[in-house]
C-alpha positions in Angstrom: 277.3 193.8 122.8 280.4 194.1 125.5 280.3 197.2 126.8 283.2 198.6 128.8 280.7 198.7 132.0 280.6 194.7 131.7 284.7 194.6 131.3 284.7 196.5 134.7 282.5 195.2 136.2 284.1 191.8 135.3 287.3 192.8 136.2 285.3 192.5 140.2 284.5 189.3 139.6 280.6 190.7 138.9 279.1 187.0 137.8 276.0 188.7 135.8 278.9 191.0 134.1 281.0 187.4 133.3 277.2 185.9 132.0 276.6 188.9 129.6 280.4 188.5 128.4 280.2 185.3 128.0 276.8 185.6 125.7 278.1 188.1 123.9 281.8 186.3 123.2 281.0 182.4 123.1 279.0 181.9 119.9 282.2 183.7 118.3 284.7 182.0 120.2 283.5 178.4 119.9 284.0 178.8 115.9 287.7 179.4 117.0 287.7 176.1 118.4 285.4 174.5 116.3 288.2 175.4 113.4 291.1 173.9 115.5 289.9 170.5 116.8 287.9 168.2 115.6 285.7 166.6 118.8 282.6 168.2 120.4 284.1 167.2 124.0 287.3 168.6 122.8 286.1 171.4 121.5 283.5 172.1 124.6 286.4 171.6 127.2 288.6 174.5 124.6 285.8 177.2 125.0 285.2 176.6 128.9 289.3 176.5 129.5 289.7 179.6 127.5 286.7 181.4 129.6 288.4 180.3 132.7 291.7 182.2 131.8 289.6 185.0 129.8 287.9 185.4 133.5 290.6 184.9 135.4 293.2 187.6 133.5 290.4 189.9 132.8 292.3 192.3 135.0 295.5 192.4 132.4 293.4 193.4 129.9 294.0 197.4 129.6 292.7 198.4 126.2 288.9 197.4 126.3 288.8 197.9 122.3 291.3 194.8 121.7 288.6 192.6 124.0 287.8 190.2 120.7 291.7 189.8 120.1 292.4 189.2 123.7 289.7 186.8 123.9 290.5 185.2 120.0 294.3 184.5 120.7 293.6 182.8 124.3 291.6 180.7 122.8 293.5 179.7 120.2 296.3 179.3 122.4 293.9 177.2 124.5 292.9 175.5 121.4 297.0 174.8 120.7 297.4 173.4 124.2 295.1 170.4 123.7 296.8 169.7 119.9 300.4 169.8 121.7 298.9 167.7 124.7 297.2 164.9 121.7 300.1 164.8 119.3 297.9 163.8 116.5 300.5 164.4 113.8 301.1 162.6 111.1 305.0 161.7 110.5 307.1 163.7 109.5 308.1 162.2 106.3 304.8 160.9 105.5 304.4 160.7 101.8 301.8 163.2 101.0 300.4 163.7 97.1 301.6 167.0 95.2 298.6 169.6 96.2 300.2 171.1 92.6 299.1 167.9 90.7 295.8 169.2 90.1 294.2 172.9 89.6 290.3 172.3 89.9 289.8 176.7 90.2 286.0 176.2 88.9 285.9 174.0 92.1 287.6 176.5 94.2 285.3 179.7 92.8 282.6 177.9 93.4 283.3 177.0 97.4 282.0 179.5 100.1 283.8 180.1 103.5 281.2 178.2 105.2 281.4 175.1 103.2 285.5 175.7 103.5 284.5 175.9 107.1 282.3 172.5 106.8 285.7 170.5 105.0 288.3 171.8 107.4 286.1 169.8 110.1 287.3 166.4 108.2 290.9 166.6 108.7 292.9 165.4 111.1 293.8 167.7 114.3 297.2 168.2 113.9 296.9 168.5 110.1 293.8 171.4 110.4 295.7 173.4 112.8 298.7 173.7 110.9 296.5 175.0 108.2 294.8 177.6 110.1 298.0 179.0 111.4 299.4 178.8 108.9 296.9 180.2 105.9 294.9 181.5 107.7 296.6 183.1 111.1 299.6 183.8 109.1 302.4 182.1 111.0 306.0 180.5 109.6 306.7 177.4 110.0 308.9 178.1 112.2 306.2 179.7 114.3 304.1 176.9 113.6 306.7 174.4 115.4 307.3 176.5 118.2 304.0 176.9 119.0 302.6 173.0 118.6 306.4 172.0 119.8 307.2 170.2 116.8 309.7 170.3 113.7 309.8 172.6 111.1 309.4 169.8 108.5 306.6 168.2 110.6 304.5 171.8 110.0 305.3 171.3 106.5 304.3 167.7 106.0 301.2 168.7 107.9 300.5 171.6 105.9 301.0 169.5 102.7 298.5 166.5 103.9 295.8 169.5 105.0 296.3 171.3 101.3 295.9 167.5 99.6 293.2 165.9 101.6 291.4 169.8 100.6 291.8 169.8 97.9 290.1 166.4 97.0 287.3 167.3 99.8 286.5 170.4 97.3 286.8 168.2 94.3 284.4 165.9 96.0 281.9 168.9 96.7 282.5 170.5 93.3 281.3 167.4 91.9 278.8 166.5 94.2 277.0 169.9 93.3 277.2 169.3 89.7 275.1 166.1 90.1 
């Protein structure tokens, strides 16, 4: 547990303060990442950039209650820094199946978070972070493009390939269940 003693005492720099935050933050923060890109270095290099600016602006930090968000959005923003700097985007007009052409909902009651968790990990970068900010962070597309610096209609396509390639991942588990 982060108590405010260790955000103090990391706001001096204290390294045993930074050790205990960083035991008490990582396992949390490294799902962040682990939902927004796809490779264990990438994903490893994500959660020690994001400590390195958690560290380093510790001292903005005012309300020690908002720690978790402070840390969560710097990483995700840390986590949006290495999608912009891959470009791993499909096209933009990229012909993508209707994710409307099929309603499998026995499928879908029958997935858990953790094995939504487990197929998120199987689509492409640019695809699965479009879908977390978008379904699940709650941003516009517009957002979405400003933030990854690409088109509106890219965040779209992207969104549509990550709702597709889901929905026959879950079809695929539903099914593999049943066997």
């Amino acid at each position: 547990m982060v108590t405010e003693d260790i955000i103090l005492k990391c706001k001096q720099n204290d390294r045993r303060a930074q050790k205990s935050l960083y035991e008490a933050t990582a396992p949390k923060l490294f799902l962040v990442c682990k939902r927004y890109l796809r490779q264990d270095a990438d994903i490893q290099a994500a959660l020690t950039e994001a400590f390195y600016i958690l560290f380093t602006k510790i001292h903005q930090l005012e309300n020690m209650e908002a720690l978790g968000a402070w840390a969560r959005k710097i990483t995700v923003n840390t986590c949006l820094g290495f999608i912009r700097k891959s470009k791993k985007f499909l096209p933009e007009n990229e012909d993508v199946a209707d994710v409307n052409a099929s309603n499998n909902t026995s499928a879908l009651n029958d997935l858990q978070e953790k094995d939504l968790l487990r197929l998120l990990e199987h689509l492409p970068s640019g695809a699965k972070a479009v879908f977390n900010l978008y379904a699940i962070e709650g941003y516009s597309h517009k957002e979405i493009g400003q933030l990854l610096e690409i088109s509106e209609g890219t965040s779209k396509s992207q969104l549509n390939y990550a709702k597709s390639k889901l929905r026959t991942l879950v079809e695929q588990f539903y099914y593999s269940k049943q066997d």
